[in-house]
C-alpha positions in Angstrom: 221.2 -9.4 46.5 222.1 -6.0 46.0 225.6 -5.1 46.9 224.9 -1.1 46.9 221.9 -0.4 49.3 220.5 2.7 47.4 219.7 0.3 44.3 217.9 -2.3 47.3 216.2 1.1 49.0 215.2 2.7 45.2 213.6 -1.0 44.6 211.4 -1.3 47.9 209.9 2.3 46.4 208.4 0.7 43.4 205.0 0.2 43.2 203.4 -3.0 43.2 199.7 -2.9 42.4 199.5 -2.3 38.9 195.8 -0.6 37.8 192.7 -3.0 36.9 192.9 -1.6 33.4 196.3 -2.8 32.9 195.6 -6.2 34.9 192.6 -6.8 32.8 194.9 -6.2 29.5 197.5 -8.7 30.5 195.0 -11.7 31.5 193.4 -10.7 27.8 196.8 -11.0 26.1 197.8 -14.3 27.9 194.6 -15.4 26.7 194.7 -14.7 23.1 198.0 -16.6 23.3 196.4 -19.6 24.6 193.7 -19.4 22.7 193.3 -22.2 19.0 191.1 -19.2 16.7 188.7 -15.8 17.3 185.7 -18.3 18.3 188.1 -20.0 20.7 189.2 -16.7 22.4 185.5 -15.0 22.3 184.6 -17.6 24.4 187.4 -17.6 27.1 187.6 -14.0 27.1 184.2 -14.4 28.4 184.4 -16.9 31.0 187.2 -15.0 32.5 184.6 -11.9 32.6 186.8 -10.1 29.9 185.6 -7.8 27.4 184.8 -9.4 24.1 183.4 -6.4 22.1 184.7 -6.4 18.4 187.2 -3.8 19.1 188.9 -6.2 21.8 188.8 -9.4 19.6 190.4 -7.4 16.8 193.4 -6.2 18.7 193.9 -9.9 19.9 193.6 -11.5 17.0 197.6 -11.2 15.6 198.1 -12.9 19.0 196.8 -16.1 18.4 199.0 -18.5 17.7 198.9 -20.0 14.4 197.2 -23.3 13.0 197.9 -25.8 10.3 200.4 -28.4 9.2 203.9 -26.7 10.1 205.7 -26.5 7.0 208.1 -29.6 5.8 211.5 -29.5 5.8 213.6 -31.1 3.0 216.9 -31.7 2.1 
């Protein structure tokens, strides 16, 4: 709760609706992040009705997370 009400007024001004371009950017990076390699993500990106278009895939690609053994630790 805000205990000065121009901060609570200044707040109820902001706007909510973000555009479709950026909506559609943040369901593609959330999806990257979920997604196990580039096939993977091609083919979620396009059941969502993203754009999967080489230029797309390539900027999502350093957000997949990685694969493989985890490396050991020893003492």
């Amino acid at each position: 709760m805000f205990t000065d009400w121009t901060e609570a007024l200044e707040a109820e001004s902001l706007p909510l609706d973000p555009n479709p371009a950026q909506q559609l950017a943040a369901a593609a990076r959330v999806t990257a992040r979920s997604s196990r390699d580039k096939d993977d993500l091609g083919l979620l990106l396009d059941v969502l009705g993203l754009p999967t278009d080489t230029d797309t895939l390539t900027a999502l690609l350093p957000l997949i997370p990685e694969t493989g053994d985890a490396p050991t630790m020893t003492k």
